[in-house]
Residue, then its C-alpha position, 0 to 999 in steps of 0.5 A: x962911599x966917601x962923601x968927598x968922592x960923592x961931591x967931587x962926582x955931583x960938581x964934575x957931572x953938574x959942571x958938565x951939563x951946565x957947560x952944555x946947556x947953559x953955555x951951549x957949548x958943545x956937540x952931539x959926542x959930548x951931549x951922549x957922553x955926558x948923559x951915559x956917564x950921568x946914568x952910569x953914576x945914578x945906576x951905580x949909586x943906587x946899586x950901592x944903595x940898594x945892595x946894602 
């Protein structure tokens, strides 16, 4: 995987959660969307990771 896909990811994902937590900005819709997307990334990176 490129390591500037893997950063581009991590900021997007992290900036998403900041947006929500610290800035309180938000609903219920984007909490779940935010968490499912986050599980999506982690489940796919350690597929990845333990496929080799």
């Amino acid at each position: 995987m490129s390591p500037i896909l893997i950063g581009v990811t991590i900021a997007a994902v992290g900036r998403s959660h900041y947006v929500l937590y610290v800035l309180k900005r938000g609903n219920l819709a984007s909490i779940v969307i935010t968490w499912l997307v986050t599980l999506f990334v982690i489940g796919f990176w350690s597929w990845h990771w333990l496929a080799k």
